[in-house]
C-alpha positions in Angstrom: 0.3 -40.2 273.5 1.5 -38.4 276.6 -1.3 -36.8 278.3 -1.2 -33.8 280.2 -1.1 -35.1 283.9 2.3 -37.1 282.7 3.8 -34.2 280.7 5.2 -32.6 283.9 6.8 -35.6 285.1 9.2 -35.6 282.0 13.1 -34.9 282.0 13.0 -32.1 280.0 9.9 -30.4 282.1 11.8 -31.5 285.7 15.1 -29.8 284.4 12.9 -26.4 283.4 11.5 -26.6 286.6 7.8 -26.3 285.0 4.9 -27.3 286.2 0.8 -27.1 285.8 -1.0 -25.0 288.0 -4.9 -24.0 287.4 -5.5 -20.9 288.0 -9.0 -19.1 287.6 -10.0 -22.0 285.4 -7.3 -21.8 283.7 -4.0 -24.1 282.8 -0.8 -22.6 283.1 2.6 -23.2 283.2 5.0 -21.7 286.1 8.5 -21.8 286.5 10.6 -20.2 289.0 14.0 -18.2 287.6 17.1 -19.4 288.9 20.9 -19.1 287.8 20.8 -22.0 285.2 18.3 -20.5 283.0 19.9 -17.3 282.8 22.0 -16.4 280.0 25.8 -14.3 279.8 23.9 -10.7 280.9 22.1 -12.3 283.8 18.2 -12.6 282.0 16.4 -15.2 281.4 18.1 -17.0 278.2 15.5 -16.5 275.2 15.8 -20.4 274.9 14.3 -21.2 277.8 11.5 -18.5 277.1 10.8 -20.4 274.0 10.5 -23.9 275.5 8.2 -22.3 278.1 6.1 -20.8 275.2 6.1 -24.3 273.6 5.4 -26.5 276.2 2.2 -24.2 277.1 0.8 -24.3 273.8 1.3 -28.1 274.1 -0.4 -28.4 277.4 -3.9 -26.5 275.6 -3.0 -28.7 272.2 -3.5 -31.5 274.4 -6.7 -30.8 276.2 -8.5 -30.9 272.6 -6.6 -34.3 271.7 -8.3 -38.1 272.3 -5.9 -39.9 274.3 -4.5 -42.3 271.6 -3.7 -39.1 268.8 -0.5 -37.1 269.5 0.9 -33.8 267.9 3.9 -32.3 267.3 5.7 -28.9 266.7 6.4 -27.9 263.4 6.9 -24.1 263.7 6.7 -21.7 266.1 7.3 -17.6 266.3 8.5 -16.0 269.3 8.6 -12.4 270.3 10.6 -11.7 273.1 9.0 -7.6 274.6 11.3 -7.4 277.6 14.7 -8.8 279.8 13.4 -11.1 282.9 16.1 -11.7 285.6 13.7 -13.1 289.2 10.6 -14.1 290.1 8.5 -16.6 288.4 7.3 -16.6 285.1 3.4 -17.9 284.1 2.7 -19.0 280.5 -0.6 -19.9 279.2 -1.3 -21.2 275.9 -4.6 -21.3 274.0 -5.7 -22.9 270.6 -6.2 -20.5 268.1 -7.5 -23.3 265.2 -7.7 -26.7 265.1 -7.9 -28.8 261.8 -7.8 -32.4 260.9 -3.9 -32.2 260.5 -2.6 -29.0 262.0 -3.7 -27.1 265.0 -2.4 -23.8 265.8 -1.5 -22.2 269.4 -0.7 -18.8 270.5 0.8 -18.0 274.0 1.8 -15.7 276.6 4.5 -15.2 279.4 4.3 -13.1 282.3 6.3 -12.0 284.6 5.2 -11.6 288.8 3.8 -7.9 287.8 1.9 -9.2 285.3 4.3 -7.5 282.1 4.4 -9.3 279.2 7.5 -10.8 278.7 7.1 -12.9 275.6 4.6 -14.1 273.1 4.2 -17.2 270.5 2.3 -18.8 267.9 3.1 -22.0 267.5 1.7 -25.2 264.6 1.6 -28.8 265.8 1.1 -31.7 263.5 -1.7 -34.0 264.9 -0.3 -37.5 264.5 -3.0 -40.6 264.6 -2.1 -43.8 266.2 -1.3 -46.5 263.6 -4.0 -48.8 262.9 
């Protein structure tokens, strides 16, 4: 299982331009808005918002994992509250509940003001190594 020191070092998270900060105690997630993550009308395209949601519920999804068990999404609910265009944007994801089998996350993205700019729940499946 990926651990969270490796997740930033994938593709996907080097094409987002994502990385781990701690901030206050705290995990997050920052990326910086640029051209390519912007959609027709010049915001931030909802996709991206959504992986960032995603990937920071998987960063705190992680923390409360052993090293050999995994987890994946299953679902996830996104509400987008307002248009981002500049600046960088600061996700932090939290466990809500975790079971044997599922573990839910909630979420939050920020703008440099501190506005809300989107919010998530999201469920994993919590796979165990084969034995």
């Amino acid at each position: 299982m990926v651990r969270i020191s490796e997740l930033e070092s994938g593709y996907y998270w080097k094409h987002m331009g994502m990385s781990i900060i701690e901030h206050e105690g705290k995990t997050q997630i920052i990326m910086e808005i640029n051209d390519n993550l912007k959609q027709f009308f010049g915001n931030v395209h909802g996709g991206v918002l959504a992986g960032l949601l995603d990937s920071s519920i998987a960063v705190a999804v992680n923390q409360q994992l052993d090293p050999e068990v995994g987890a994946s999404t299953v679902e996830m609910n996104i509400n987008y509250l307002r248009p981002v265009n500049v600046g960088t944007l600061r996700a932090e994801g939290k466990v809500i509940r975790k079971g044997r089998n599922l573990i839910v996350g909630q979420s939050e993205i920020k703008d440099d003001a501190g506005n809300l700019v989107a919010i998530g729940t999201a469920t994993f499946m919590v796979t165990q190594p084969k034995r």
